[in-house]
C-alpha positions in Angstrom: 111.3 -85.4 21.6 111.4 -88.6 23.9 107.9 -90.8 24.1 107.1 -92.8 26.6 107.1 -96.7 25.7 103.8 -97.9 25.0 102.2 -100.3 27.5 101.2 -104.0 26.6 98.1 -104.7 27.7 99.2 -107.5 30.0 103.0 -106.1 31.0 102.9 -105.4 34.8 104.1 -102.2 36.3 107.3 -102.9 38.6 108.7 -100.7 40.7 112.1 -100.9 42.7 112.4 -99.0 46.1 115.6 -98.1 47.3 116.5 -99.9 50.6 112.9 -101.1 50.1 110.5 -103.7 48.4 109.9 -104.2 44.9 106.4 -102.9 44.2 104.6 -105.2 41.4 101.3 -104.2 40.1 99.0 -107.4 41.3 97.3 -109.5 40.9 101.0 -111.9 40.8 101.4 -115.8 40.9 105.2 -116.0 41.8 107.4 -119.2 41.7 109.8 -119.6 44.1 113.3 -121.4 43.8 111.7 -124.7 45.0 109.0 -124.7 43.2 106.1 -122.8 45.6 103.4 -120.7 43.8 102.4 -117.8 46.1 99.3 -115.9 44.5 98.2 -112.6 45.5 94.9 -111.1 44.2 95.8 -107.7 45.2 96.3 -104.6 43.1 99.5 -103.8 44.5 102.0 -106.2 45.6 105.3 -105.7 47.8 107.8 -108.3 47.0 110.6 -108.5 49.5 114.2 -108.0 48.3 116.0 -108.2 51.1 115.1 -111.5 52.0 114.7 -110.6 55.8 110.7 -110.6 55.6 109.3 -113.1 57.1 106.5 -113.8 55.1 109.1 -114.2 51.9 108.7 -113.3 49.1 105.9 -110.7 50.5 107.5 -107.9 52.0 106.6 -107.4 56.1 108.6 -103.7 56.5 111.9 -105.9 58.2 114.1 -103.7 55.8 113.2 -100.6 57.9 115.8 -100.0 60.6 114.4 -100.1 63.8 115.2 -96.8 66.0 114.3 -96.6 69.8 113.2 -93.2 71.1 113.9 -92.0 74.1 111.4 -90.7 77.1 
């Protein structure tokens, strides 16, 4: 019978959304390509990986695809 994997104390819950953010359980201290630290306190992160936020590497919804209603 399958078990599930046994948690590290300090491993952090990641979660990939299709056609959406990566979910990392906070808080996170990222480092970008170039060297930046971004920080976030929070208990749940959304990390942008479609590169269209901008607020990158923090997610801002741009992936959603943007449909005008009609009156």
């Amino acid at each position: 019978m399958p078990t599930e994997p046994t948690r590290r104390r300090d491993a952090r819950r990641v979660t990939v959304v299709p056609e959406g953010p990566i979910l990392v359980e906070g808080p996170v201290d990222m480092v970008l390509e170039d060297g930046t630290r971004v920080c976030s306190d929070r208990f749940l992160v959304a990390v942008c990986g479609c590169k269209r936020s901008k607020r990158y590497p923090l997610c801002d919804t741009s992936h959603r695809k943007r449909v005008r209603l009609d009156d």
